[in-house]
C-alpha positions in Angstrom: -15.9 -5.5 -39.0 -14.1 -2.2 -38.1 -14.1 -1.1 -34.4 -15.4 1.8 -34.1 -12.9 4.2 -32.6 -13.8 7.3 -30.1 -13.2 10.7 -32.0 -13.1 14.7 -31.0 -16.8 14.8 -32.3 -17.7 12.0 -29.9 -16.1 13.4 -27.0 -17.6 16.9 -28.0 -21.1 15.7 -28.2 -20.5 13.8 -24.6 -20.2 17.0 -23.0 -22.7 18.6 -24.2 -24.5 15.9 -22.7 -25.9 14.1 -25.9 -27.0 10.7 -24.6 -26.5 8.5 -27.5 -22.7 9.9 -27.7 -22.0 9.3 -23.2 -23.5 6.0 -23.9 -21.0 5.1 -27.0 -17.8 6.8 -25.1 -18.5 4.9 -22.1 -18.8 1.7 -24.0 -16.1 2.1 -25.6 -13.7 3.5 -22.8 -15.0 0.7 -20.7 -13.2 -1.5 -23.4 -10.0 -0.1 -24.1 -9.6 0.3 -19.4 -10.3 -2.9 -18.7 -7.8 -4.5 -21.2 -5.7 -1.6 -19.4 -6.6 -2.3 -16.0 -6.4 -6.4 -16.4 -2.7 -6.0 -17.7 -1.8 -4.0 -14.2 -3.7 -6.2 -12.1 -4.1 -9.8 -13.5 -7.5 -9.8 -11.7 -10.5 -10.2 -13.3 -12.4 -9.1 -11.0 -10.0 -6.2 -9.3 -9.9 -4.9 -13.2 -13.7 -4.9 -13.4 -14.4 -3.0 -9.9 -11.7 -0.2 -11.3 -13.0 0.0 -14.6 -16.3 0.5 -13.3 -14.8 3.5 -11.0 -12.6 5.1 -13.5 -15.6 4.9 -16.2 -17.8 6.8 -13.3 -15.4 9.4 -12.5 -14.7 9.9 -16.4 -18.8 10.8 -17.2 -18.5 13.1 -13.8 -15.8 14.7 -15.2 -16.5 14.9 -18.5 -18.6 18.5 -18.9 -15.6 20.0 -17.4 -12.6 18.4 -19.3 -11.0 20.6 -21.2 -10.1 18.0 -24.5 -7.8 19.4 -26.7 -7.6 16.0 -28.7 -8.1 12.5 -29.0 -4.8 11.6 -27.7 -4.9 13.9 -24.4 -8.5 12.4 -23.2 -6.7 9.0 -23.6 -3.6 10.1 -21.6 -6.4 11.8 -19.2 -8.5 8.5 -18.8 -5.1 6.2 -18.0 -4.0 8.2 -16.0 -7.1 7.8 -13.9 -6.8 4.0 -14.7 -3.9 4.0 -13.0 -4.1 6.0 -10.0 -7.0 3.9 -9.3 -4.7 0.7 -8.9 -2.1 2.4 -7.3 -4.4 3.7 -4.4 -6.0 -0.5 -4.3 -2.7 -1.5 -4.4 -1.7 0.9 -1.5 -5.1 -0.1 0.3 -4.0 -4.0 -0.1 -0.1 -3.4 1.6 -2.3 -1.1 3.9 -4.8 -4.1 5.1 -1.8 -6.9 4.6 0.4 -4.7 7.2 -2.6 -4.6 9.8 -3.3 -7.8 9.9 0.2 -9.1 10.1 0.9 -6.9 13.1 -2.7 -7.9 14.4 -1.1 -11.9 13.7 2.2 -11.3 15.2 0.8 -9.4 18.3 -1.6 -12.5 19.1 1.7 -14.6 18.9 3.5 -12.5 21.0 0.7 -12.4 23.9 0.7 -16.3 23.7 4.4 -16.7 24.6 5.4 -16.7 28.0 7.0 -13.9 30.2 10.6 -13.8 30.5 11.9 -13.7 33.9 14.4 -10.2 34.6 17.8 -12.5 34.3 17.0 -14.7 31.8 19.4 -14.6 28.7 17.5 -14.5 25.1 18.5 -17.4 22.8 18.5 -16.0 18.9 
């Protein structure tokens, strides 16, 4: 059985807001990102919740796209792909940082005061 691939007449038809054709280019988009979005992550579900957004943002984007081919609406939808794991990835270090200071501030109010004169072991 032959996939069936996304074409200009496809993406034409999808902004000019014929149903049948958003509903086949999401599908298939959705396809292609994930398998995108799953090599960057190795998360099933982290690769689900951004293939979800990037396939959102696409169909709000799409009646103003300007698609001069195939290729470039592909480059265009990676693209988005991968800014969206690059801002979860930033989020992550982001939350990861917090908390780690959050940690190591509750271990530093736990230790005892130092007296003026008293030397620091290392």
């Amino acid at each position: 059985m032959k996939k069936k691939t996304i074409d200009i007449a496809l993406l034409q038809a999808a902004q000019r807001g014929h149903q049948e054709s958003v509903c086949a280019l999401s599908e298939l988009a959705r396809e292609d990102v994930f398998a995108y979005l799953y090599r960057l992550t190795l998360d099933v579900h982290v690769a689900e919740d951004l293939c979800q957004d990037t396939v959102v943002q696409m169909l709000e984007s799409l009646p103003a796209l300007r698609i001069a081919s195939v290729k470039s609406f592909w480059a265009w939808l990676y693209k988005t792909a991968f800014s969206k794991v690059c801002h979860q990835f930033r989020d992550r270090g982001k939350a990861r940082l917090r908390n780690r200071t959050i940690s190591d501030i509750a271990r530093l109010e736990k230790m005892p005061a130092r007296a003026e004169g008293e030397a620091r072991s290392i």
